[in-house]
NUKEZA-481709 format. One line per 8 residues: number of its first residue (from 1); for each residue x, y, z of C-alpha. Coordinates in nm, 3 decimals. Layout:
<rs>
NUM) X/Y/Z  ...
</rs>
This chain:
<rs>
1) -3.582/25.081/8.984  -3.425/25.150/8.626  -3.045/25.294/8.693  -3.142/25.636/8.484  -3.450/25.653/8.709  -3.273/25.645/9.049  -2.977/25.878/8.893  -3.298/26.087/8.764
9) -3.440/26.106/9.113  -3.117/26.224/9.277  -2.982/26.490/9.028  -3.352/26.620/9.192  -3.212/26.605/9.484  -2.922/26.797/9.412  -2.593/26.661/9.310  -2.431/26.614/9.648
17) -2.694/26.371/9.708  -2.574/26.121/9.433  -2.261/25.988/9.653  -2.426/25.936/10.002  -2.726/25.717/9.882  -2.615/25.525/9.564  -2.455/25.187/9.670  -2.128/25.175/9.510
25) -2.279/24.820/9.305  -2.500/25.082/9.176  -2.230/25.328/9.102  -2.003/25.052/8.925  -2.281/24.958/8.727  -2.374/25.257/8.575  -2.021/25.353/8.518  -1.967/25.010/8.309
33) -2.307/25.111/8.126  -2.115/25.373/7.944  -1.892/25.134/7.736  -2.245/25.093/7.543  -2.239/25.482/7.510  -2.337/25.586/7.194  -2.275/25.879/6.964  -2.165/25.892/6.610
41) -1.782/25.863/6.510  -1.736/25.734/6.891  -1.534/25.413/6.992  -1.578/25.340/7.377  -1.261/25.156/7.478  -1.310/25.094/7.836  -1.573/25.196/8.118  -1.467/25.139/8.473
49) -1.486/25.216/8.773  -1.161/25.299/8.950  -1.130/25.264/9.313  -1.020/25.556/9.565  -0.666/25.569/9.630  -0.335/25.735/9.487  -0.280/25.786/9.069  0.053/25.823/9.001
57) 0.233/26.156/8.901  0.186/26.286/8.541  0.460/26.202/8.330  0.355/26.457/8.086  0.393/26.734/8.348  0.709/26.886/8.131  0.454/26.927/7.844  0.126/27.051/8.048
65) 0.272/27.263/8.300  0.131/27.035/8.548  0.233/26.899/8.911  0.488/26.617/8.909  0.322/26.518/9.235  0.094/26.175/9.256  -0.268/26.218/9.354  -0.511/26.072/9.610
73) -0.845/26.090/9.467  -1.169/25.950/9.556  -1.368/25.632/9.348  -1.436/25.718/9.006  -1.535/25.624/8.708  -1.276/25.578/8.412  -1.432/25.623/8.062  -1.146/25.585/7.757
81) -1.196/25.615/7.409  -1.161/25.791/7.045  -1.388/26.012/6.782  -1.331/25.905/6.428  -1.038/25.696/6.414  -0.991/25.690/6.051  -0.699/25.646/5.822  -0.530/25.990/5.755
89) -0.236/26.091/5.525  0.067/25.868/5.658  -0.094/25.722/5.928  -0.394/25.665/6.159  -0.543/25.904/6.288  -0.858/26.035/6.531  -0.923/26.208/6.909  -0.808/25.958/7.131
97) -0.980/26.087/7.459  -0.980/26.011/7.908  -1.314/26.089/8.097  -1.284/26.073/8.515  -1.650/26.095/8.650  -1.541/26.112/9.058  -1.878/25.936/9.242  -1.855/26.252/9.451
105) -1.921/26.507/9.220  -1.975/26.825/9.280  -2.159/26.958/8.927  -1.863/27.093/8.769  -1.657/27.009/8.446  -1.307/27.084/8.360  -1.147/26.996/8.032  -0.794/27.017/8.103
113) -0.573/27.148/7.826  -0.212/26.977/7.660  0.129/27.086/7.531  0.371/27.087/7.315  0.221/26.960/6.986  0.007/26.710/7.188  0.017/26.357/7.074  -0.030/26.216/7.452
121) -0.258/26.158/7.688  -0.198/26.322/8.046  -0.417/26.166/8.301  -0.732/26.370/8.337  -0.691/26.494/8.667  -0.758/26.878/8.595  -0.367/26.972/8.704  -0.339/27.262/8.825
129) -0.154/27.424/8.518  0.155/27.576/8.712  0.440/27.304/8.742  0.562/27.457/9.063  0.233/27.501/9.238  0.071/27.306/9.585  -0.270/27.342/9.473  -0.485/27.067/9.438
137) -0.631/26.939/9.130  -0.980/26.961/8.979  -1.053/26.570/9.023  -0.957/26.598/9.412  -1.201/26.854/9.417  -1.524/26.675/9.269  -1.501/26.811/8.900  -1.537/26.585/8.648
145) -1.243/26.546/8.365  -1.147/26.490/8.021  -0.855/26.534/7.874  -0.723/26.476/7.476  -0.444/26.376/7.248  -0.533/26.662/7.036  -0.634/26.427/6.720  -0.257/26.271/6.665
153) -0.028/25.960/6.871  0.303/26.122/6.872  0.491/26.420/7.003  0.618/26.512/6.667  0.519/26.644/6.368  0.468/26.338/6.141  0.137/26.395/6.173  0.124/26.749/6.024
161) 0.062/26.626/5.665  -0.271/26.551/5.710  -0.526/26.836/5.702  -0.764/26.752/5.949  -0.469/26.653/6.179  -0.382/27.000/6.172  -0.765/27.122/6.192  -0.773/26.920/6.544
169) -0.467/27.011/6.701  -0.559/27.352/6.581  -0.918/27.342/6.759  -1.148/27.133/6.642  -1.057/26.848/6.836  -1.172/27.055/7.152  -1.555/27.102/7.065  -1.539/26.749/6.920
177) -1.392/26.682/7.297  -1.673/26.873/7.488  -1.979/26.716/7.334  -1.806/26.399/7.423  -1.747/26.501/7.762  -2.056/26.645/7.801  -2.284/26.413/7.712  -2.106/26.118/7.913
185) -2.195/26.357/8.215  -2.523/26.355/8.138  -2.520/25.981/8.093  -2.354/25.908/8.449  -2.506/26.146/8.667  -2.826/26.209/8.451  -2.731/26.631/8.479  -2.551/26.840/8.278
193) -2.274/27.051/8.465  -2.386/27.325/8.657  -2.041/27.491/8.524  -1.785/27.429/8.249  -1.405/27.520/8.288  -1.106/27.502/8.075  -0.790/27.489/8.194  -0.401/27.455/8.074
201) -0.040/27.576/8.046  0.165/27.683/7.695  -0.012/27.515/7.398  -0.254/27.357/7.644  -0.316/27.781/7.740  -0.363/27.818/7.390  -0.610/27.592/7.392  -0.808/27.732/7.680
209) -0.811/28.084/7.472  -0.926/27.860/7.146  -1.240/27.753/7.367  -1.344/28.092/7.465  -1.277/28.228/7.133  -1.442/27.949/6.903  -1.643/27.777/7.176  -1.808/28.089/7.303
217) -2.116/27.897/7.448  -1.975/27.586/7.576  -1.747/27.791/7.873  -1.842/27.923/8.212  -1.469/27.986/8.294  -1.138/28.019/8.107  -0.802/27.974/8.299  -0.508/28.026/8.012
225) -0.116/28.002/8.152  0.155/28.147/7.949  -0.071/28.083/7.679  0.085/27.949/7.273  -0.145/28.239/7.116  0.007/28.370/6.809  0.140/28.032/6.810  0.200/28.037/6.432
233) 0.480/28.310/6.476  0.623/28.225/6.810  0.890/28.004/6.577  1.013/28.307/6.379  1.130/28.398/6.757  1.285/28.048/6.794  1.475/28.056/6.514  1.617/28.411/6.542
241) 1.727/28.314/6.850  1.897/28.016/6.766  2.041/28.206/6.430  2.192/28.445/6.626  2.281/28.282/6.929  2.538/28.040/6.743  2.662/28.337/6.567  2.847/28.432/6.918
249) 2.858/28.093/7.035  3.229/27.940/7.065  3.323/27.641/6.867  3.491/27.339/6.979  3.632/27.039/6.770  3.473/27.199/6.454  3.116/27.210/6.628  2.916/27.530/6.781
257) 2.830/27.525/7.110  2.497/27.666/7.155  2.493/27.616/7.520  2.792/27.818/7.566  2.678/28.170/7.331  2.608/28.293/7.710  2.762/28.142/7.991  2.575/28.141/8.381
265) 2.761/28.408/8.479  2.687/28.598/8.160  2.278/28.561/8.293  2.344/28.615/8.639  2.554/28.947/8.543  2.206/29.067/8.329  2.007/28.996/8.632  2.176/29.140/8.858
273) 2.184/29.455/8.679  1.763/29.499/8.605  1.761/29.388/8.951  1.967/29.663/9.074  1.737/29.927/8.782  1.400/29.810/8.880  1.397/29.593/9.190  1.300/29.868/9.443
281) 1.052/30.075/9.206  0.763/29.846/9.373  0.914/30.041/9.715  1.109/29.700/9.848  1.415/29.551/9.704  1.353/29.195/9.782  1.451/29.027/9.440  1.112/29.097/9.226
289) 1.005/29.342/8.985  0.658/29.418/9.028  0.669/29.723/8.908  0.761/29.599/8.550  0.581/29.851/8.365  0.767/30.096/8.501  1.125/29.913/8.489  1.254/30.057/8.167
297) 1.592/29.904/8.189  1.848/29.907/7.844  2.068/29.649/7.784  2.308/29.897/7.643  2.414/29.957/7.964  2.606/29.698/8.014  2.819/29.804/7.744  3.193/29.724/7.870
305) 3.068/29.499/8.161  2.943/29.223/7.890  3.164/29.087/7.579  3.069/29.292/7.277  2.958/29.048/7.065  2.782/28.861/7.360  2.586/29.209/7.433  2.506/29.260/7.054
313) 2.368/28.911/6.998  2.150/28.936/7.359  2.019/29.258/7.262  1.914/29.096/6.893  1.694/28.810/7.016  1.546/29.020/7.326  1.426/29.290/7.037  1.287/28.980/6.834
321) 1.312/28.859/6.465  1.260/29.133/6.217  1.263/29.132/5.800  1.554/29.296/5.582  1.385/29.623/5.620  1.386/29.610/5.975  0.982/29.555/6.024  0.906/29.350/6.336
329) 0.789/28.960/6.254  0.655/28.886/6.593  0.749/29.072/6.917  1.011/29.224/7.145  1.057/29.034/7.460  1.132/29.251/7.858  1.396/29.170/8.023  1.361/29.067/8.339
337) 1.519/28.868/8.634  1.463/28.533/8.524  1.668/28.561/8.233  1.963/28.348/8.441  1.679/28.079/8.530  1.756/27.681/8.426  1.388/27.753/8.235  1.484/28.035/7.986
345) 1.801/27.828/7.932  1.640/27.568/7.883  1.435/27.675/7.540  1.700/27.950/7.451  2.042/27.792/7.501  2.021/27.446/7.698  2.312/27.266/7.822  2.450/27.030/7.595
353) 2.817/27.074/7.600  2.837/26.945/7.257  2.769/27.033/6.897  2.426/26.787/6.959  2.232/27.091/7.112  1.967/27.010/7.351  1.821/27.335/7.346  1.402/27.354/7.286
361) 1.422/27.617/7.028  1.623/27.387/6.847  1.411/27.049/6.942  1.084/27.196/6.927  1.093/27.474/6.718  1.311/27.368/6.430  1.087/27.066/6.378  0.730/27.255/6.435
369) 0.834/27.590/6.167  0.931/27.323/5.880  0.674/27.057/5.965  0.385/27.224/6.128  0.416/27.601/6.015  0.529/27.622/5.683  0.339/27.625/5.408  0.383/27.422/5.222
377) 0.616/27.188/5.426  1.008/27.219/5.437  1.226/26.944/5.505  1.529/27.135/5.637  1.582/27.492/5.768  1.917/27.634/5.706  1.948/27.958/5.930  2.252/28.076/5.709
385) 1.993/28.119/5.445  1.659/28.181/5.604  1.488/28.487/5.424  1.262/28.543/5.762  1.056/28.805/5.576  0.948/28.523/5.326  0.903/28.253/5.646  0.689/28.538/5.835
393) 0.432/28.541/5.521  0.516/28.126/5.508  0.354/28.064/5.821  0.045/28.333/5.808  -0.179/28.033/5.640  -0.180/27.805/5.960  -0.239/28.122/6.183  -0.592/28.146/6.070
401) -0.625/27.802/6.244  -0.376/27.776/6.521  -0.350/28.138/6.638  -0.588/28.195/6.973  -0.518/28.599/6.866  -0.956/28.685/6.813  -1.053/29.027/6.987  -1.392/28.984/6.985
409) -1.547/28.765/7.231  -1.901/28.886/7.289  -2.106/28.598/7.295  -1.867/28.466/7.570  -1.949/28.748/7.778  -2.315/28.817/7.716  -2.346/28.451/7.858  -2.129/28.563/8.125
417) -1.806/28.361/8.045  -1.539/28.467/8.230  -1.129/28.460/8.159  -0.814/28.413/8.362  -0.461/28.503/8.190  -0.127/28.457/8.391  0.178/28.460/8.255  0.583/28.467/8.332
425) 0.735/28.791/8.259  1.014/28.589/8.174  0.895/28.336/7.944  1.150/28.254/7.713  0.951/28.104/7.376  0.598/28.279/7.413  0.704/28.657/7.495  0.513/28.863/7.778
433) 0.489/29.194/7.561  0.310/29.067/7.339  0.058/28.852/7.526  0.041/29.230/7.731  -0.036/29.398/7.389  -0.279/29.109/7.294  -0.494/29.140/7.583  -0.519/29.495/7.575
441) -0.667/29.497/7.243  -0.919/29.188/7.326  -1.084/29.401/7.619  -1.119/29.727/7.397  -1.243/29.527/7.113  -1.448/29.321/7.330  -1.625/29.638/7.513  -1.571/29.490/7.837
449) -1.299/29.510/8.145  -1.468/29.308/8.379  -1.491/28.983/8.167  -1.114/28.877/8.180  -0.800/28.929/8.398  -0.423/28.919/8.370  -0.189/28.807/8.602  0.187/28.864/8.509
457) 0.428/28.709/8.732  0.783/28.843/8.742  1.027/28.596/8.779  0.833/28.309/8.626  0.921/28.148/8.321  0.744/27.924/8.078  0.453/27.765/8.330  0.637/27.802/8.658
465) 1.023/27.851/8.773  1.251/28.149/8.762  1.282/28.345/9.062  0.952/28.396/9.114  0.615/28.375/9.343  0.482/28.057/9.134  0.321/27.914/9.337  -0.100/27.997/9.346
473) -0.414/27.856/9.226  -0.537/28.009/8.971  -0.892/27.787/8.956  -0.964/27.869/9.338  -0.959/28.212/9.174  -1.168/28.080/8.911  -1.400/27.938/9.120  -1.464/28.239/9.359
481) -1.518/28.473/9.064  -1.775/28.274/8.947  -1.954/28.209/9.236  -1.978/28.553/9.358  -1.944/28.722/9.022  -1.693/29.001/9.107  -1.403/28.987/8.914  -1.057/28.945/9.121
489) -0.759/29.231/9.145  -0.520/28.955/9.272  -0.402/28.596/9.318  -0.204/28.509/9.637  0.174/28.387/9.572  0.390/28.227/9.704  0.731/28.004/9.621  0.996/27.823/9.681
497) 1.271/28.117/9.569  1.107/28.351/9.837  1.011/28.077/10.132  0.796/28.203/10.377  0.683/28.466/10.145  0.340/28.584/10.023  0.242/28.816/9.805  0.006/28.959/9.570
505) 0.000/28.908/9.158  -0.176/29.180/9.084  -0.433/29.215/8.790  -0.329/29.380/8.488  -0.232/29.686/8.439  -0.198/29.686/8.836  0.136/29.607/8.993  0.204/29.513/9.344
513) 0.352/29.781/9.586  0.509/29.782/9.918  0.344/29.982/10.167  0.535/29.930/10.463  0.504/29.675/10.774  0.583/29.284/10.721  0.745/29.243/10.378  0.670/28.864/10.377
521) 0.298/28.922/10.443  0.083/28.990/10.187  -0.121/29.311/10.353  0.164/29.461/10.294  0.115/29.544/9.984  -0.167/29.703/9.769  -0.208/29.689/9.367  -0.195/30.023/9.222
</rs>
């Protein structure tokens, strides 16, 4: 019996069949079949089948939003490879790309999203896209996985000269992925999924958004986490903040110390206070704002309890970079508690005690505006100088490609596609209010509530941290709403800030309230 015969005549049988009567020879053998896989522009590297037992923990996890934990997964097969490697402007280039086909499979595919400015390969395990989270991955569960570089080797920018670089970062690279993916399925277990997922954190989120948006008929499911979308802008933000941060930050031996613009106790002073403004409005004061529409806290009232000049400069970045009349250049940002987090110091301020700053807004985002954003290129930014009016209208050429900002997603939901938002209230490089403002506009323009939902967490930063409930799993959500088609008012939460606590993150524009009884169980509370 031919192998595509026997896998024929037990996708018949349903997939669940495929790993109780296929011999694992058989299994190996049709696994090392697909390094003679064929497709045009495709380079098969290796084909393998990889044993059950324990893959190690991501090291990409910082970038992806993904677990740090290792994995235990059952026997799989391990396809690696790349789509048109070609030579590119300054360098080599193509979609270098990692398949996991588990041998017990239950029908499902998951192409799991990646960060930063890509470059890198995280394994394809379908991470959970929260980096604080218990829940276990799509592989463990049976889903097959791929997972891409994004079209470029390198966390930099060095590849942003060449144009169809930027076209597959941007999102090319992801249908170019999914016809990949999909057709090795169909190769291995002689079936095409029964449903497809996407799923990732920050640019990897943006992603996700890119393949509902401009892969409307590829997509069963959607799960997006503190999602990159007006990504093109997002480094105006970055660089007002850094601009204006080192204008109030001290100087030592001749050198600014970013680190030091607001000190811990500065952050932990501006917590306490919306804490003390907004914590109970949910009806408990327990450390969260869940009612964060309704907190309407002003910084201005710390006026005399803050330095001046430490006040003024906070109160500039959290209203967001504007133009020299005054006209807003991407959004406003809420303050909420997690503004004394180690994450929103992290990208705003970091830690370096010296005039080196380590601070991501100054890693990532100087780099990405001048390299990635700018058009045409810069080699340098110098803040002292930066006419941010003239950078806003700079960067508006790459937004047609790398902003995930469409409205109008009706071919996605006429096929009944389905999308999952969450983000952290206080996310300190991809702001809440305007994700909040975003999604608002996508369901009115989209002529349809039931299609999508969004999760804001307060507390959270970028892809978990912060004082917060981070902890849930957002594709068990996923996986219900497709299955029994009703669309979900809440996730479950817990974490590791509120142990032994769990509560509801309610679907937009509900919030979570206290209604009396156990506060650390969650039907105690109802979203309203």
């Amino acid at each position: 019996m031919s192998l595509r015969f026997l896998g024929l005549s037990l996708a018949l049988m349903g997939s669940t069949a495929l790993p109780s009567l296929a011999h694992a020879d058989d299994m190996a053998a049709r696994c090392e079949a697909l390094a003679d896989f064929s497709m045009r522009n495709v380079r098969i590297d290796n084909a393998s089948l990889v044993p059950a037992g324990e893959l190690p923990a991501d090291p990409n996890s910082a970038m992806t939003g993904g677990s740090k934990r290792a994995l235990s997964v059952g026997s799989h097969c391990l396809v690696e490879g790349k789509i048109k490697d070609r030579a590119g402007v300054g360098g080599q280039y193509g979609i270098r790309f990692q398949f996991r086909a588990p041998i017990d499979w239950n029908g499902r595919f998951l192409f799991q999203g990646g960060g930063g400015m890509d470059g890198f390969i995280a394994p394809a395990i379908g991470s959970i896209p929260v980096n604080t989270t218990t829940a276990t991955p799509a592989l463990a569960r049976g889903y097959a996985v791929v997972s891409m570089d994004g079209g470029h080797d390198g966390r930099d920018a060095s590849f942003a000269q060449d144009q169809q670089a930027r076209l597959d970062l941007g999102f090319a690279a992801i249908g170019k992925v999914t016809n990949v993916a999909k057709s090795l399925i169909d190769d291995f277990y002689d079936k095409q999924p029964d449903h497809s997922l996407f799923m990732g954190c920050s640019n990897g989120g943006r992603e996700a958004l890119m393949a509902a948006q401009r892969f409307p008929l590829e997509f069963d499911g959607v799960v997006a986490g503190n999602p990159g979308f007006h990504l093109s802008h997002a480094p105006l933000a970055e660089l007002w903040d850094v601009k204006h941060l080192m204008a109030i930050a001290p100087k030592e031996n001749g050198k600014t110390i970013l680190a030091k613009a607001l000190t811990q106790d500065d952050l932990d002073l501006v917590s306490e206070a919306v804490l003390a403004a907004c914590d109970d409005l949910d009806g408990l004061k327990d450390g969260l704002i869940n009612a964060y529409r309704s907190c309407k806290f002003d910084l201005e009232s710390l006026r005399g309890k803050l330095e001046d000049k430490k006040l003024d400069g906070l109160k500039t970045i959290m209203a967001g970079p504007v133009d020299a009349a005054g006209n807003a250049l991407y959004s406003d940002w809420p303050v909420d508690a997690g503004i004394n987090a180690p994450g929103w110091r992290m990208w705003k301020l970091g830690t370096s005690e010296t005039g080196q700053s380590n601070a991501l807004n100054v890693i990532l985002g100087m780099e990405s505006f001048s390299r990635l954003f700018v058009t045409p290129p810069m080699q340098t930014v110098d803040l002292e100088t930066l006419d941010f009016g003239a950078a806003e209208k700079a960067v508006r050429e790459v937004g047609g490609y790398y902003d995930a900002n469409s409205t109008f997603m009706t071919s996605y939901v006429n096929r009944g596609g389905k999308l999952l938002v969450f983000h952290g209230m206080s996310d300190p490089v991809f702001s809440a209010s305007d994700l909040m403002n975003w999604y608002e506009e996508a369901e009115a323009n989209t002529g349809d509530k039931d299609f999508s939902r969004l999760f804001m967490v307060p507390g959270m930063t970028h892809c978990g941290g912060g004082p917060a409930l981070d902890d849930f799993d957002p594709l068990t959500v996923m996986e219900q709403w497709i299955e029994t088609n009703k669309a979900p008012e809440q996730m479950a939460a817990t974490g590791k800030s509120f142990e032994g606590t769990t509560q509801p993150i309610c679907a937009y524009p509900k919030e979570a309230r206290y209604e009396g009884g156990d506060p650390t169980s969650i039907g105690s509370y109802s979203c309203q």
